[in-house]
C-alpha positions, 0 to 999 in steps of 0.5 A, spaced: 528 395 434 529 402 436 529 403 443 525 409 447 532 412 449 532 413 442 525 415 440 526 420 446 532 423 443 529 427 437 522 430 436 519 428 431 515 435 428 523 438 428 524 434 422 523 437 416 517 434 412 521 432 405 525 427 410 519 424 412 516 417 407 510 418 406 507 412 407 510 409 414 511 417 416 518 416 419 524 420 417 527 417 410 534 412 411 534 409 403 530 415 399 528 413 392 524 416 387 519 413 383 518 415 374 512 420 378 517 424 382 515 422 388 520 421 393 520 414 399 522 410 404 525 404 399 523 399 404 516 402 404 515 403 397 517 396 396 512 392 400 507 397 397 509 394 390 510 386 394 502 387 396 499 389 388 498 395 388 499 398 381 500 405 383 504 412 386 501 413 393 501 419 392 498 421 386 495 414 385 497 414 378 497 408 374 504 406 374 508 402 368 515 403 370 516 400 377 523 401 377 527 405 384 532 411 383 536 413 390 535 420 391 542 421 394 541 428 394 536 427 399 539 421 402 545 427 403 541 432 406 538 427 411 544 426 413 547 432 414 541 434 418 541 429 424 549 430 424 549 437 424 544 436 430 547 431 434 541 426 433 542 419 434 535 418 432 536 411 428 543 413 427 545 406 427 540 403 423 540 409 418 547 407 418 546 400 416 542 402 409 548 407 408 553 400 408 548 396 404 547 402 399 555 404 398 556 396 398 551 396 391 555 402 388 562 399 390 560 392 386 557 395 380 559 403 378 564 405 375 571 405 378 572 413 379 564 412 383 567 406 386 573 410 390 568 415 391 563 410 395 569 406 398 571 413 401 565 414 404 564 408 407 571 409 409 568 415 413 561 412 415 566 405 419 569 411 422 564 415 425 559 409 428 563 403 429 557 399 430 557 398 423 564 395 421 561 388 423 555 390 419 559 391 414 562 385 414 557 381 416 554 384 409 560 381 405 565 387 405 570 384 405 569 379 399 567 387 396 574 389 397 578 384 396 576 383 389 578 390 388 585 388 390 587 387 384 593 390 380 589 392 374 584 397 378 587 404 379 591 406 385 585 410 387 581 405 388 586 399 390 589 405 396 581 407 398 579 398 399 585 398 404 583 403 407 576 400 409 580 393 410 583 396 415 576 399 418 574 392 419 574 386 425 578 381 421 579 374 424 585 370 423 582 366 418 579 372 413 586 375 414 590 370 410 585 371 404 589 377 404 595 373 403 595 370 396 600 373 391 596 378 387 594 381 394 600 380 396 604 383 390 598 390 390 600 391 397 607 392 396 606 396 391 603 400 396 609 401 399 613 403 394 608 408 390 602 410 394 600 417 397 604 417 404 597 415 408 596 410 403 604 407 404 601 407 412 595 404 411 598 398 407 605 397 412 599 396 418 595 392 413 602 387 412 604 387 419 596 384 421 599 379 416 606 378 419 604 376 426 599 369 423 605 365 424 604 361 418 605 368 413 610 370 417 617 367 414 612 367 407 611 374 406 615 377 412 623 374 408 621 378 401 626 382 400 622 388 396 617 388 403 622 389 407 626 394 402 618 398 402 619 397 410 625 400 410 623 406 405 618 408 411 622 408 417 628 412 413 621 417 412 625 423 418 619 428 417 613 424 417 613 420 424 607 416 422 610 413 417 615 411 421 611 409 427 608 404 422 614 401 418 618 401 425 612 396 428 611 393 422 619 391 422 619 389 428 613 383 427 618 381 421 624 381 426 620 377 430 621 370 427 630 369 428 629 366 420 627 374 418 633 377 421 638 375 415 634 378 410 633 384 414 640 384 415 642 384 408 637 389 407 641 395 409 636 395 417 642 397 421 644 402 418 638 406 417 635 404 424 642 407 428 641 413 424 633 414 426 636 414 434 639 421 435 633 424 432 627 420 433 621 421 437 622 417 443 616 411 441 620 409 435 627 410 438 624 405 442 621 400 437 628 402 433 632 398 439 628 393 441 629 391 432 637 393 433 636 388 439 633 382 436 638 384 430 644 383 434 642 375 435 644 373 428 652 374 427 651 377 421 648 384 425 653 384 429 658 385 424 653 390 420 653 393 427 660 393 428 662 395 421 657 401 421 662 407 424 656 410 428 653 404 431 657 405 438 657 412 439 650 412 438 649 406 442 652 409 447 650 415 449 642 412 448 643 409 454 642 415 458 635 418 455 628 416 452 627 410 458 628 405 461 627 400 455 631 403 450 637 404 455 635 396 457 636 395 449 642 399 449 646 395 454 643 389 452 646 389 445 653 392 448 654 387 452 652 381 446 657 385 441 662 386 446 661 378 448 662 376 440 668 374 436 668 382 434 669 384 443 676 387 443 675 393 437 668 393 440 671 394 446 675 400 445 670 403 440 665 403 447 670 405 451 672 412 447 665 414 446 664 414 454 660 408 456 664 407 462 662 414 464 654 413 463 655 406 466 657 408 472 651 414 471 645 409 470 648 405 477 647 411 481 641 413 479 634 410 481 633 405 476 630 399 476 635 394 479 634 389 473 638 395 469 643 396 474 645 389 474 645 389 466 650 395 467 654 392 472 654 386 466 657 391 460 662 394 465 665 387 467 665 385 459 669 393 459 674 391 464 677 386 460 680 391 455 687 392 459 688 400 457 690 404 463 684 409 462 679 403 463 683 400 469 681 407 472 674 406 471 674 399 473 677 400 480 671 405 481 666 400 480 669 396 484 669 401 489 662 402 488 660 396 490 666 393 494 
């Protein structure tokens, strides 16, 4: 039904006639034209032939084909004109017969026509949300998931992941997703995709990762993990690095995640993001660092890593609260490991007391303090003059 608020947003005699049906007299949402040239409303057309008659409205000629085309240059300049002039007049049910005519083309034509429609639709779910549990409802997704297919071309497979991720997925739609061939498409994805594409797809694959029971099934695989990466060591596009950074940090979520992403090659890549990052992923980075640092073997790739210390340290004095929460978090497990007394004087030399007893001193939250207080303890061990010195400080800050 359409309300009065919508009627009143548009004056009628404004239209151009050629949008309007000559039948119902309304403006024309799904135009189709008849073998004698004349142009209507599809729905009007229809129930004309549903009722007997035989004949063009219009020009009452006998009819021997009853067959619709879709006049879509007019459908186009229809369009273009209620955009063009900010008329919400029927918007969202004109957009629904868009859905149900991009839906048909994508199942039946060609595979350059289906990407050309899909990016459409794509473009449609964007501008009236409304329509993306429309489309749905109107089997969007079983259209797109068949088009998840190895042997379609790239084009086609990038623009149905793009609508895919328009759409309201439940978690049981979504683990339609993950069946093997889906699977294999989209990690392809993040290896030989346009950029957006490959971000597109590391969103898509995290949605997949948080259901608990794809977690360790997809999230463990190497070559997933190894497509993540290749994200994360994008430095110039920060979108892709956002998105491959929050994907990594789902699959580091599950403890039994975490050696793959180890043997990966992560840690490397994730210290060397830090120093240059935007503050969002450097402070996803730490969070992932610090979820590494769990397992025994994240520590040694910390520790084995030469710049890991440093960086560590002099993060915790900038971006925010969290990421320094997460840089003292990991000091202080690595300097209660096994690895404690070369990650000692490593921590010590790049200035960790000195920007410890700086966080202290600031107005931080008291959660922070006590984390520094913690690591500065855990230092104190190390039996080198120098940090003797500094330890004396501390206890005369606090004595």
């Amino acid at each position: 039904m359409i309300s009065e608020m919508q009627n009143a947003e548009i004056d009628l005699e404004a239209i151009p006639s050629n949008f309007m049906c000559p039948i119902s007299l309304e403006p024309m949402q799904d135009p189709v034209t008849l073998c004698t040239g004349q142009t209507y409303e599809r729905s009007s057309i229809q129930r004309w032939f549903d009722t007997g008659h035989m004949t063009c409205p219009s020009t009452m000629q006998n009819l021997s084909d009853f067959s619709l085309t879709p006049n879509n240059t007019l459908r186009h300049l229809i369009d273009s004109w209620y955009f063009r002039h900010g008329v919400l007049y029927r918007k969202e049910i004109y957009g629904q017969q868009q859905v149900k005519h991009l839906l048909y083309q994508i199942r039946t034509s060609q595979q350059q026509s289906k990407a050309t429609a899909l990016n459409e639709l794509n473009d449609l779910l964007q501008e009236i949300e409304v329509l993306r549990t429309f489309a749905l409802e109107e089997g969007a997704f079983e259209v797109l998931l068949s088009l998840m297919a190895p042997s379609n071309p790239c084009c086609v497979i990038e623009a149905a992941v793009a609508v895919i991720l328009r759409l309201p997925l439940d978690d049981p739609v979504k683990r339609n997703l993950a069946t093997p061939a889906g699977v294999i498409v989209l990690t392809d994805l993040l290896y030989e995709g346009r950029m957006e594409t490959r971000i597109y797809a590391a969103n898509l694959m995290k949605s997949l990762v948080d259901l608990e029971d794809l977690t360790v099934r997809i999230g463990s695989r190497f070559e997933i993990i190894a497509g993540i990466l290749g994200m994360v060591e994008e430095r110039k596009d920060s979108a892709a690095m956002e998105a491959g950074l929050s994907c990594l940090l789902s699959i580091c979520s599950c403890t039994k995640n975490r050696l793959p992403v180890v043997k990966a090659g992560a840690v490397v890549s994730l210290v060397d993001l830090l120093p240059t990052a935007n503050n969002e992923c450097v402070e996803t980075a730490m969070a992932i660092l610090d979820l590494l640092c769990s397992i025994a073997d994240g520590r040694s790739a910390l520790h084995d890593y030469t710049h890991s210390i440093p960086i560590l340290v002099n993060a915790m004095r900038k971006i925010s609260e969290n990421s320094t929460h997460h840089a003292l978090s990991i000091l202080c497990t690595l300097c209660s490991s096994r690895l404690e007394e070369a990650i000692l004087i490593k921590a010590v030399k790049a200035g960790a007391v000195n920007n410890l007893l700086l966080i202290i001193q600031s107005s931080c939250s008291p959660g922070l303090k006590q984390k520094s207080v913690q690591l500065l303890k855990l230092l104190s061990h190390n039996s080198s003059s120098s940090l003797y010195l500094y330890s004396n400080e501390v206890s005369k800050t606090f004595h």
